[in-house]
Legacy VTK file of the C-alpha trace (Angstrom):
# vtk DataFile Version 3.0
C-alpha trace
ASCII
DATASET POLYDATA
POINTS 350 float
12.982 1.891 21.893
9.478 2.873 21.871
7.196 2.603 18.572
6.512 5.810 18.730
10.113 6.392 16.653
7.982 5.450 13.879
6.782 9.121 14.445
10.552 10.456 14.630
12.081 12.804 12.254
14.798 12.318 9.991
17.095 14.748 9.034
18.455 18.177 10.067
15.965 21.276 10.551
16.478 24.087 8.569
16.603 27.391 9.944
13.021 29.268 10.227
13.666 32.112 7.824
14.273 29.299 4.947
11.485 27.052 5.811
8.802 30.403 5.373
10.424 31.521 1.980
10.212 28.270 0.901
6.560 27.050 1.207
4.896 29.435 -1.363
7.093 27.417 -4.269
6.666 24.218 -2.572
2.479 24.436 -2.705
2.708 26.162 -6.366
4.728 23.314 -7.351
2.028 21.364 -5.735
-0.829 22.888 -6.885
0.679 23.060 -10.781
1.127 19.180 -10.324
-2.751 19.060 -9.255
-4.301 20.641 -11.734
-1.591 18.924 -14.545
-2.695 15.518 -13.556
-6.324 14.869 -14.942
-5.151 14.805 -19.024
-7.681 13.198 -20.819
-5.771 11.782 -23.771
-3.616 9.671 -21.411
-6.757 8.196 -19.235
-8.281 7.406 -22.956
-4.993 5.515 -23.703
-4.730 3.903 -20.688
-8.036 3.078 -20.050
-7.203 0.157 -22.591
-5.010 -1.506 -20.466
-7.861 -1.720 -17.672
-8.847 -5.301 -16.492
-5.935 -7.105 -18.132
-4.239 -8.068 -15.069
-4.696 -10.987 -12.592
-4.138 -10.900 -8.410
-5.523 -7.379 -8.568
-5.995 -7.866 -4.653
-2.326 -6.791 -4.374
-3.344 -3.368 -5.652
-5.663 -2.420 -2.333
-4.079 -0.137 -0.078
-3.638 -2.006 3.504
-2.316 -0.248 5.640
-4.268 2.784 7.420
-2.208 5.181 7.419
-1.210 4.980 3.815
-4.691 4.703 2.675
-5.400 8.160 4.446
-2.899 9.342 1.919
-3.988 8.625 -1.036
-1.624 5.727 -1.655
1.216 8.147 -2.162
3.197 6.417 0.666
5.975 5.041 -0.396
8.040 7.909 0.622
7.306 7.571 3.931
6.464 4.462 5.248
8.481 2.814 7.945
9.110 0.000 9.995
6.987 -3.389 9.202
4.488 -1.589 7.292
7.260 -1.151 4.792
7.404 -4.983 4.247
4.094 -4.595 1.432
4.938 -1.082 0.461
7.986 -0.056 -0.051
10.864 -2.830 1.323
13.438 -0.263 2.427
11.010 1.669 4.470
12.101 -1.067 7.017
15.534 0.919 7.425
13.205 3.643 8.853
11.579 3.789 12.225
11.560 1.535 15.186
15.018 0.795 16.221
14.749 -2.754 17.431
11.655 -5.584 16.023
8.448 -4.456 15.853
4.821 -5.486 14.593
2.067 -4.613 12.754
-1.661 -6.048 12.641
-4.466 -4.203 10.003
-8.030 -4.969 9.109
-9.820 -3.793 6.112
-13.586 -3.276 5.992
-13.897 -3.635 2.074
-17.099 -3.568 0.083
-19.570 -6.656 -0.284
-18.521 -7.574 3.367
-14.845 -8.892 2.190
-12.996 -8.721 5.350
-9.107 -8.132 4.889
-6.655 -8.522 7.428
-2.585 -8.630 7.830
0.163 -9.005 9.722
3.786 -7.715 9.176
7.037 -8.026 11.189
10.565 -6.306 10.786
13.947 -6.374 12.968
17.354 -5.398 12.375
20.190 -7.874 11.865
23.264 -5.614 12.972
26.031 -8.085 12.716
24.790 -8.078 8.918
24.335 -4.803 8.660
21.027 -4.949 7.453
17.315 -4.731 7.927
14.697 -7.826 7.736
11.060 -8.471 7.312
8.025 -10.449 7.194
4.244 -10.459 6.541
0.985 -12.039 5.613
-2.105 -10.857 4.173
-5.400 -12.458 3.172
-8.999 -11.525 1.615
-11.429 -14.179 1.842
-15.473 -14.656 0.815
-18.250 -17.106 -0.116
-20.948 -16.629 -2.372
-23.859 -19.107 -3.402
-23.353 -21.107 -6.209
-25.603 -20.408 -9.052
-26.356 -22.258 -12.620
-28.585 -21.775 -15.525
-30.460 -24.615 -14.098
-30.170 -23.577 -10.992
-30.569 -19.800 -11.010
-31.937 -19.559 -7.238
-28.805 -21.548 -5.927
-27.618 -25.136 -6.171
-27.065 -25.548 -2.525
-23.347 -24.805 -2.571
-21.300 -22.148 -1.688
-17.580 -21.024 -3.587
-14.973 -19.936 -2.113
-12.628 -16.917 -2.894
-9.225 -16.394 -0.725
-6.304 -14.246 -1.820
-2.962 -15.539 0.586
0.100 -13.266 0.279
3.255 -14.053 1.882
6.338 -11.638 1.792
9.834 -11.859 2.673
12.242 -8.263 2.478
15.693 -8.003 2.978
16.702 -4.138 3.362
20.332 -2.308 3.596
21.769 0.909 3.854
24.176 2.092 1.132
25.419 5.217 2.563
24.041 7.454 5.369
21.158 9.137 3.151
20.673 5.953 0.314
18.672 3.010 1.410
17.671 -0.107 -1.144
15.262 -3.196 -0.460
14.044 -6.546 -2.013
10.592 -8.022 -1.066
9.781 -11.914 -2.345
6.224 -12.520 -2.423
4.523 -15.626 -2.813
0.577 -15.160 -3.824
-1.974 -17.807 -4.016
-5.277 -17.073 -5.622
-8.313 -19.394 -5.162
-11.173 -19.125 -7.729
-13.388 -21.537 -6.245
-11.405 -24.478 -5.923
-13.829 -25.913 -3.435
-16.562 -26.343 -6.381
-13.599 -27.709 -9.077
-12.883 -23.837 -9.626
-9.177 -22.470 -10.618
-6.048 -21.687 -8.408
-3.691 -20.006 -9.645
-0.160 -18.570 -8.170
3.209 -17.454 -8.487
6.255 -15.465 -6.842
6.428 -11.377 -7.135
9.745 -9.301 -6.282
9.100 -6.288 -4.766
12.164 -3.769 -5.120
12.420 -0.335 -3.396
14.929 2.721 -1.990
13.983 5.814 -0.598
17.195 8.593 -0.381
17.052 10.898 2.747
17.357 14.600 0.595
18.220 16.296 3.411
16.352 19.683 3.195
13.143 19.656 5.044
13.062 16.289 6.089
12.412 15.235 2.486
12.294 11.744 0.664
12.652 10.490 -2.393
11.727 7.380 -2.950
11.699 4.288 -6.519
9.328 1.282 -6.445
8.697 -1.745 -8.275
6.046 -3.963 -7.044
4.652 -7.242 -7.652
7.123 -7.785 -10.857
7.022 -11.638 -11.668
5.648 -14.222 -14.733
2.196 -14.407 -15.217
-0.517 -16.200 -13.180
-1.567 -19.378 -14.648
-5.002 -21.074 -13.393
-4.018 -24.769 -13.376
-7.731 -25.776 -14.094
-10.252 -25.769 -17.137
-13.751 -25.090 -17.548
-16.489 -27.564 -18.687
-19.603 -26.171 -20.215
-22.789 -28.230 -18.383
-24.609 -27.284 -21.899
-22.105 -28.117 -24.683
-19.567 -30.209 -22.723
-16.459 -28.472 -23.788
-13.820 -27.798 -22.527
-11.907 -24.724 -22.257
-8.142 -23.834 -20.524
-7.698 -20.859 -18.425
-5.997 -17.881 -19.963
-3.203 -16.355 -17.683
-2.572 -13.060 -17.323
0.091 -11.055 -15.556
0.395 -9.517 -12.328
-0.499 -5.655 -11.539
3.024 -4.422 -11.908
3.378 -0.944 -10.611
6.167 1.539 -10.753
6.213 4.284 -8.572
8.297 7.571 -8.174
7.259 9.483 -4.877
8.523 12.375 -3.134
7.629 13.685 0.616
8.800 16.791 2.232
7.915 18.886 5.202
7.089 22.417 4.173
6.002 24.128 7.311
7.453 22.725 10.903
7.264 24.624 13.994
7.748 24.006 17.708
5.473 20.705 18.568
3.349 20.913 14.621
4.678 19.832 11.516
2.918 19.531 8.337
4.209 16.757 5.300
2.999 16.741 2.068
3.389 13.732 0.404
2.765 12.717 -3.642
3.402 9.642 -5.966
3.836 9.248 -9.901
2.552 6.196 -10.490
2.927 3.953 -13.582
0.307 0.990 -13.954
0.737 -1.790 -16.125
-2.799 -2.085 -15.631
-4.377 1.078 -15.521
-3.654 4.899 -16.879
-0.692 6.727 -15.428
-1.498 8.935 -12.346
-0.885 10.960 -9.498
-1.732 10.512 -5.673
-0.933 12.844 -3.035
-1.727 13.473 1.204
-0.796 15.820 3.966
-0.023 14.442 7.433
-0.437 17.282 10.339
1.560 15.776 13.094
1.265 17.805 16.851
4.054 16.525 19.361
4.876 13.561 17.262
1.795 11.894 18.506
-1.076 12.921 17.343
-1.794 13.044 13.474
-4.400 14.090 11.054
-3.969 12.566 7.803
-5.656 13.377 4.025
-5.275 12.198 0.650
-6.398 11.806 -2.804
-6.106 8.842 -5.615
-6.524 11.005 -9.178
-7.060 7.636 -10.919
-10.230 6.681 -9.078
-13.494 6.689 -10.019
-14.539 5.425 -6.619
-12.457 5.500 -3.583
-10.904 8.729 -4.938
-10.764 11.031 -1.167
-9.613 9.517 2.203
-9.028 11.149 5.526
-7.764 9.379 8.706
-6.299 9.565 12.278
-3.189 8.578 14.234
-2.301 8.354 18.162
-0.200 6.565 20.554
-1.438 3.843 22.791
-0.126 1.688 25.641
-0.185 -2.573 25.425
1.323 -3.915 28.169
3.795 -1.087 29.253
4.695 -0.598 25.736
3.732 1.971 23.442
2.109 1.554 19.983
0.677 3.785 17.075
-2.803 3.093 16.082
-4.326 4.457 12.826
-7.771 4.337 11.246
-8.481 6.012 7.665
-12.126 6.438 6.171
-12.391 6.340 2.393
-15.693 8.066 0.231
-16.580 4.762 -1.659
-19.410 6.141 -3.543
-21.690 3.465 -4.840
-19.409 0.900 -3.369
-19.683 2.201 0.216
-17.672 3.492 2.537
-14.160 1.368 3.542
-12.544 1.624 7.002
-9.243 0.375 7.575
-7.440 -0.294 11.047
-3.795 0.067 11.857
-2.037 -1.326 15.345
1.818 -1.401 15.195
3.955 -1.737 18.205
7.855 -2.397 19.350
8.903 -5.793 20.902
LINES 1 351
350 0 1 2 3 4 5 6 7 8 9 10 11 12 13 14 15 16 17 18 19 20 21 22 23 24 25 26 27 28 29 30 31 32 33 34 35 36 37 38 39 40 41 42 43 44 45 46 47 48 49 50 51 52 53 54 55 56 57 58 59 60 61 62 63 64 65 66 67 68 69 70 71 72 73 74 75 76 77 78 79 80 81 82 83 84 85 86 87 88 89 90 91 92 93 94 95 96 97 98 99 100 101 102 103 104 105 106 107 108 109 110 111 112 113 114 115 116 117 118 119 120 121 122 123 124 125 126 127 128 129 130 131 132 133 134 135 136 137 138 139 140 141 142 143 144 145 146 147 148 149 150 151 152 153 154 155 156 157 158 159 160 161 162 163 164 165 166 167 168 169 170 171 172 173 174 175 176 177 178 179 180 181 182 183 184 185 186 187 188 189 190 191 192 193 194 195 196 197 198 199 200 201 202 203 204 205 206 207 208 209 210 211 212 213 214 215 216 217 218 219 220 221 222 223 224 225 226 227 228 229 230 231 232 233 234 235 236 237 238 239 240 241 242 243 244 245 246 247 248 249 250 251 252 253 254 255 256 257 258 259 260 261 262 263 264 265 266 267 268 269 270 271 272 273 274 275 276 277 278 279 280 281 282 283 284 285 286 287 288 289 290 291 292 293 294 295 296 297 298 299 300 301 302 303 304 305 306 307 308 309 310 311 312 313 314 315 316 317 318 319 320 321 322 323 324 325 326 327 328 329 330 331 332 333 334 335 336 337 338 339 340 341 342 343 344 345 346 347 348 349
């Protein structure tokens, strides 16, 4: 089976007459949703809760294609992207094992990269999957003796590894676990602190039925805190202080996706996410994906939450490696002050 079945459609059309009727109420729900989400009392209250969260690296959007939609993706992500998303997204499109590589283009020159793998296990009855991703810099070391530079360099790396396990319940209700393991290194090379821990993922996504819809319920990166196993040592006073841990950026997520307009070879899906942030303000995301033949897209989103990195807009196609056929996917996001990100995509079937 090719990868482009990552591109297939699930569920039965609905007849033409329906599908006009309803897309005024689906955009006016929409649109109401839009203009509901920027409350100013809730930012205020949530804006407390910014920066008190640790491994915040598991909060940037990887994968291309979800990136050009705002983040509201859950709903409809399939296949091994689904392994760092939403686990039972692997339930959903290529048939047999497939694979995944992305890059990230963040600001200050971080480079980001990953790699994700899923397969089904019929015997079991169920759906597995794999994947790695990293972040990794160095900066020059500098003191208050040595404000120019002592001559070193320190090290940041972010590691995640991730294991899902993904089943379906019945022929519309699909349910999966992720395990992640995250390592976080602060410097280590220059006596710095590492900290790390394991995150569960859990995730389901039920097939509605009426214009291809999804619904989908996420909880990521839910685990005990992260604990620096170091302390620091003032060079002026010579104390000696522990590391405080904090938690992880636990996130739940309620997303829905629907096609509201489908005709002959074009089909239009909206997509938007409710998201919950124990880190952050409560918020909305939302994208449309314009899809022509099933193999072309044009892709467009929106984060409500961000200051920077707020708009994205991105591209999908088919391509050929070695006789087989693959989905490639690059998103641009407006980063403001921080600078533009670009983010690749290159997923294929085995």
């Amino acid at each position: 089976m090719h990868a482009d079945e990552r591109f297939r459609r699930v569920g039965a059309r609905t007849p033409r007459s329906a599908r006009s009727s309803a897309l005024p109420a689906f955009l006016g729900a929409l649109l109401s949703a839009l203009l509901a989400a920027p409350c100013v009392a809730q930012t205020d209250l949530g804006g407390q809760r910014v920066a008190t969260s640790s491994g915040t690296f598991l909060k940037i959007g990887l994968d291309a294609r979800g990136a050009a939609l705002g983040g509201a993706y859950a709903p409809l992500v399939e296949g091994p992207a689904a392994v760092l998303v939403n686990p039972a997204g692997v339930l959903f499109g290529p048939t047999g094992p497939a694979i995944q590589f992305g890059m990230v283009r963040w600001p200050a020159d971080l480079q980001i990269g990953l790699a994700t793998f899923s397969m089904p296990i019929p015997s079991l009855g169920v759906h597995v999957g794999a994947g790695v991703a990293w972040l990794g810099t160095t900066i020059d070391e500098t003191t208050e003796y040595y404000p120019a530079g002592t001559g070193r360099t320190v090290g940041y790396s972010d590691l995640l590894l991730a294991g899902s396990l993904a089943r379906s319940f019945t022929d519309k209700l699909g349910i999966g676990v992720s395990v992640k393991y995250l390592r976080e290194d602060l410097g280590g090379n220059v006596g710095g602190p590492v900290a790390q821990g394991l995150l569960v993922d859990a995730g389901s996504v039920y097939q509605i039925g009426w214009r291809n819809s999804r619904l989908s319920v996420t909880l990521s990166d839910f685990g005990s805190d992260l604990n620096p196993n170091a302390k620091f040592q003032s060079n002026v006073t010579g104390g000696e202080v522990s590391y405080t841990a904090f938690s992880p950026p636990t996130r739940f997520q309620l997303g829905l996706a629907v096609d509201p307009w489908s005709r002959g070879p074009h089909r239009l899906t909206g997509t938007t996410v409710i998201l919950h942030q124990a880190d952050n303000a409560e918020t909305l995301r939302g994208g449309l994906e314009y899809r022509f033949r099933e193999s072309y897209a044009l892709r467009t989103g929106y984060d409500f939450s961000a200051d920077e990195m707020g708009l994205s807009a991105g591209l999908g196609l088919l391509v050929r490696l070695g006789g087989q056929r693959g989905a490639f996917d690059y998103t641009w996001t407006e980063g403001g002050h921080l600078g533009t990100v670009h983010r690749l995509s290159l997923g294929f079937a085995l």
